[in-house]
C-alpha positions in Angstrom: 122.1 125.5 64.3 121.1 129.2 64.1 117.7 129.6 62.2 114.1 130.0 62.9 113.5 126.1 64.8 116.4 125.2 66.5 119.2 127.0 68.5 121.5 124.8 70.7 118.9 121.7 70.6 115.9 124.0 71.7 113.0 124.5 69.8 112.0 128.2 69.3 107.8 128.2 70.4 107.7 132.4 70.2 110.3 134.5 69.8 111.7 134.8 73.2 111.2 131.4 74.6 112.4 127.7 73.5 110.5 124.2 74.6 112.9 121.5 75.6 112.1 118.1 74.3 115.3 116.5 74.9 115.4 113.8 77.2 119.4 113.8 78.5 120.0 115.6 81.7 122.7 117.7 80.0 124.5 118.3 76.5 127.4 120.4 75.3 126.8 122.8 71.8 129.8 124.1 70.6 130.0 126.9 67.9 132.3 129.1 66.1 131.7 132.5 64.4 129.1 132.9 66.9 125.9 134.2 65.4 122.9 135.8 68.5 119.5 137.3 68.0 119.0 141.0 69.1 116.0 140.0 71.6 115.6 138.4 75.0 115.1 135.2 75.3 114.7 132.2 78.5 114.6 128.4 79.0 113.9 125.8 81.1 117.6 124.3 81.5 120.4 126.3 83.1 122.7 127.4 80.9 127.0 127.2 81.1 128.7 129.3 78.4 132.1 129.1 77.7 133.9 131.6 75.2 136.7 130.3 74.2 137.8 132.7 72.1 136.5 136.6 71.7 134.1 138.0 74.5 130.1 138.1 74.9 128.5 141.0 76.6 125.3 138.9 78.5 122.3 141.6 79.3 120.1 140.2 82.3 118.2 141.8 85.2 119.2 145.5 84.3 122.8 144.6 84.1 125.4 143.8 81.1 127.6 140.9 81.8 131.1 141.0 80.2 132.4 137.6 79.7 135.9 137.7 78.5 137.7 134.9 76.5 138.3 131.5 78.8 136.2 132.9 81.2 132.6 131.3 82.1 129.1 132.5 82.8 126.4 130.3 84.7 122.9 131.6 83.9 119.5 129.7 85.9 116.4 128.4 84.1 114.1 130.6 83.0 116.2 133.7 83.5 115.7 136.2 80.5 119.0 136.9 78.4 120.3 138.2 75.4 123.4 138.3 74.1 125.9 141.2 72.2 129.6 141.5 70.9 131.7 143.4 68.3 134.2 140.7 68.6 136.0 139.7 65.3 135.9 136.3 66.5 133.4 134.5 68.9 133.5 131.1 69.8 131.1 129.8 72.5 130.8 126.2 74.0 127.2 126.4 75.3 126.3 123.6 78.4 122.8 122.7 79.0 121.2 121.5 82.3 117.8 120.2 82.9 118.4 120.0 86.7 121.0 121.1 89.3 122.5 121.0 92.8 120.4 122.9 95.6 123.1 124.8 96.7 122.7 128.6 96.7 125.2 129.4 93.5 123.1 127.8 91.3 120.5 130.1 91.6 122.6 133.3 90.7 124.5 134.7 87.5 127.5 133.7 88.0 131.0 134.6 86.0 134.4 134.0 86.7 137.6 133.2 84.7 137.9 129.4 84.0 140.7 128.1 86.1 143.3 125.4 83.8 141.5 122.4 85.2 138.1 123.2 84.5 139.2 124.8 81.0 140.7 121.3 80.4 137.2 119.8 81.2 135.3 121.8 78.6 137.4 121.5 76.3 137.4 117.8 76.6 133.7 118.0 76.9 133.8 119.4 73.1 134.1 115.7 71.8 130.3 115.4 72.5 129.5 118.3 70.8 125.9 118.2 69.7 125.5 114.4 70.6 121.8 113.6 72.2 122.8 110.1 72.4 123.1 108.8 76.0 126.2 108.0 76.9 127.0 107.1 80.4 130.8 108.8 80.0 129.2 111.9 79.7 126.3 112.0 81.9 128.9 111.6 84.7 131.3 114.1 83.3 129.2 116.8 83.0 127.5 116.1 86.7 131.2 116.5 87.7 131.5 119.7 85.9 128.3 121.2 87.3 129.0 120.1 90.9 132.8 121.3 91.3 131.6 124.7 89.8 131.1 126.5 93.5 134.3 125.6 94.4 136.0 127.0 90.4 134.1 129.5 91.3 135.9 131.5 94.2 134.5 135.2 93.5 132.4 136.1 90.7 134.8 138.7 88.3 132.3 141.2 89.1 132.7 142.4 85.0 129.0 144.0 85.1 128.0 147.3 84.3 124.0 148.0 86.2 121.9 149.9 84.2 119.7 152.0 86.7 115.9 151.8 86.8 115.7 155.7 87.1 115.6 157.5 84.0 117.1 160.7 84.8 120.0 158.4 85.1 120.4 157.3 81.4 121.6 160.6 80.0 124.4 160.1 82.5 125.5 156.5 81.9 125.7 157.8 78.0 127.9 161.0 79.1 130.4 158.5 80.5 130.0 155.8 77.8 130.8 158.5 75.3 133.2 160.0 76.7 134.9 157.8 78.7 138.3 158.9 77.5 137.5 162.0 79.6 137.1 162.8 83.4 134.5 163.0 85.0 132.8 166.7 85.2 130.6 166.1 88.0 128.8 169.7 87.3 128.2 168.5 83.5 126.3 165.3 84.4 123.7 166.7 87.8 123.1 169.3 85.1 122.0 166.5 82.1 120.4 164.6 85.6 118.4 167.9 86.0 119.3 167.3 90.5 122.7 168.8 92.5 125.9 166.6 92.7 125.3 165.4 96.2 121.9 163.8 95.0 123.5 162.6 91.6 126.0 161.1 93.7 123.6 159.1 96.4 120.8 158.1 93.6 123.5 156.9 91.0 124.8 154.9 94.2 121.5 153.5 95.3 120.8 152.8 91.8 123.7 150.7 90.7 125.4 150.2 93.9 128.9 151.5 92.3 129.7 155.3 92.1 130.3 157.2 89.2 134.3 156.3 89.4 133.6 153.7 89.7 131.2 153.1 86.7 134.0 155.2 84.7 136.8 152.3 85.4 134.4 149.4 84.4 133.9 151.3 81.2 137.3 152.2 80.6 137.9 148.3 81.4 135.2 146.9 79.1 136.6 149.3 76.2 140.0 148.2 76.7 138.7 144.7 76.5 137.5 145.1 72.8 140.3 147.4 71.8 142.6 144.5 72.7 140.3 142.1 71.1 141.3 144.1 68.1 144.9 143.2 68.1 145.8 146.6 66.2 147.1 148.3 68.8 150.0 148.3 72.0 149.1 148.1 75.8 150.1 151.6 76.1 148.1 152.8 72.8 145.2 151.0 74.8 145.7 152.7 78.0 145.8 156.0 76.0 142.5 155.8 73.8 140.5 154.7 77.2 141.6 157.4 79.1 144.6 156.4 81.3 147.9 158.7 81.1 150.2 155.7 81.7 150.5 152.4 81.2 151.1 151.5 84.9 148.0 153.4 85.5 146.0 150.8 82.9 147.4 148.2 84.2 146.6 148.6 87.6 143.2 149.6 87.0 142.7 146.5 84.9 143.9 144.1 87.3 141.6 145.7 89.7 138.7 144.5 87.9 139.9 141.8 85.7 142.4 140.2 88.3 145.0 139.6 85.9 147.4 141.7 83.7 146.3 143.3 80.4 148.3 141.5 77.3 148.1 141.5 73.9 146.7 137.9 72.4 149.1 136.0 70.1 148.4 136.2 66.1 148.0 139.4 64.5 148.9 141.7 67.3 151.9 143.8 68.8 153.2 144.0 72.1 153.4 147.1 74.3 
C-alpha cells in the first residue's frame, strides 16, 4: 500500500494531499508494521484510526496526539496530519468516510480508549479489509460504527501535548522533554524564556491551556508509554527512569491521565 500512488485507497496528487476516486461511502485499510511519511498531509474523507497494537503520536493544529494501543482517534476531512512512533510494533486499522452525521463530534479530533464492544466491531470490520466492492453488509456496519461513536466516546483521553505558538516558549517545552526525569526549576526555564516566573507561568498557561506541572506529567506519561511499549523493563523501573520516586506515585499519576492502571503487555515483558 505505502509508495508514491496509493496510501489507504487514496491517490497521492502532491505531496501533502490525496484525491479520492472511490465511489463507497466508507472502507476499512488494515496494516501491520505500520510504515508513515515524515510530512503533513489532508483529505477529503474523515479518517477513524484504530491501533491495535503499539501507539501513534498524531501531530494536528499545534498539538501531538498520543494514541495508545486499542484506543481510537477520529480526525475531520481536510484536517492536516502527520503521523510519528518509535513503536517496535505498529499496527493500525484505518476507516474512511466520505460523509458523516451533523452532530458537533464529528467535527473535532477526537480520541478515546475503545470500549470492548466497539473493539469487537473493528475487529470484525477487518474481514473487509481493503475491499472497494459494494457490499450492503458493510455499508450498514460501518454507518453503525460511525453513528454510535459519540456515545463510545464519553470524554476524549485528553493524551495531547500543545505546542505553543510563542517562541520564547520552545526552549522551555525542550528543558522539560529533556529532562523530564527532573523537577521542575522554575528559575532555570523564565531564564531560557528570557521573562520572570509569574509571566512564564501566565503565558505558558494562555499558550497551551495546561501549566508547566502539568505539561511535566503528560510527558512523564507519554515516556512511560513507550518505555512500556518496550517490554524490557518493571512498572517500578518505569516509574523510576520518568521521574517518579514510587511506584504508587506512577501509578496514580498515570491513571490520572490514562484512566486506567499502568501494566506490562503480555509476550516478552516482566511484571513489576
Amino acid at each position: 500500500m505505502q509508495n508514491d500512488i496509493m496510501k489507504c485507497g487514496l491517490i497521492e496528487k502532491t505531496e501533502s494531499h490525496f484525491i479520492d476516486s472511490i465511489e463507497k461511502e466508507a472502507y476499512v485499510w488494515c496494516e501491520k508494521n505500520w510504515k508513515h511519511d515524515d510530512y503533513e498531509h489532508r483529505h477529503s474523507r474523515t479518517q477513524l484510526t484504530f491501533v491495535e497494537d503499539g501507539y501513534q503520536y498524531f501531530h494536528i493544529d499545534r498539538k501531538i496526539y498520543l494514541v495508545p494501543q486499542h484506543h481510537v482517534i477520529w480526525i475531520p476531512s481536510e484536517k492536516g496530519h502527520k503521523i510519528t512512533s518509535e513503536a517496535q510494533t505498529v499496527n493500525l486499522m484505518v476507516f474512511l468516510f466520505k460523509s458523516v452525521f451533523e452532530d458537533e463530534f464529528y467535527q473535532n479530533v477526537q480520541v478515546f480508549a475503545a470500549p470492548p464492544v466497539l473493539k469487537e466491531m473493528l475487529l470484525y470490520a477487518s474481514k473487509w479489509n481493503q475491499s472497494l466492492d459494494e457490499n450492503e453488509e458493510q455499508d450498514v456496519f460501518f454507518k453503525a460504527i460511525l453513528k454510535s461513536l459519540p456515545n463510545f466516546c464519553k470524554e476524549s483521553s485528553g493524551l495531547e501535548i500543545p505546542v505553543p505558538a510563542d517562541t520564547r516558549l520552545i526552549p522551555v517545552c525542550d528543558e522539560i522533554n529533556t529532562h523530564s526525569k527532573y523537577n521542575l526549576d522554575i528559575d532555570a526555564l523564565a531564564e531560557k524564556a528570557q521573562m520572570s516566573v509569574r509571566n512564564l507561568q501566565r503565558i505558558f498557561k494562555n499558550e497551551t491551556g495546561i501549566t508547566l506541572q502539568k505539561y511535566l506529567q503528560l510527558t512523564r506519561i507519554l515516556k512511560s508509554i513507550e518505555l512500556i511499549d518496550t517490554r524490557q523493563y518493571t512498572l517500578s523501573e518505569v516509574a523510576y527512569k520518568v521521574g517518579y520516586q514510587s511506584l504508587s506515585a506512577f501509578t496514580s499519576s498515570y491513571f490520572s491521565v490514562m484512566q486506567e492502571k499502568p501494566k506490562v503487555r503480555k509476550g516478552h515483558g516482566v511484571s513489576s
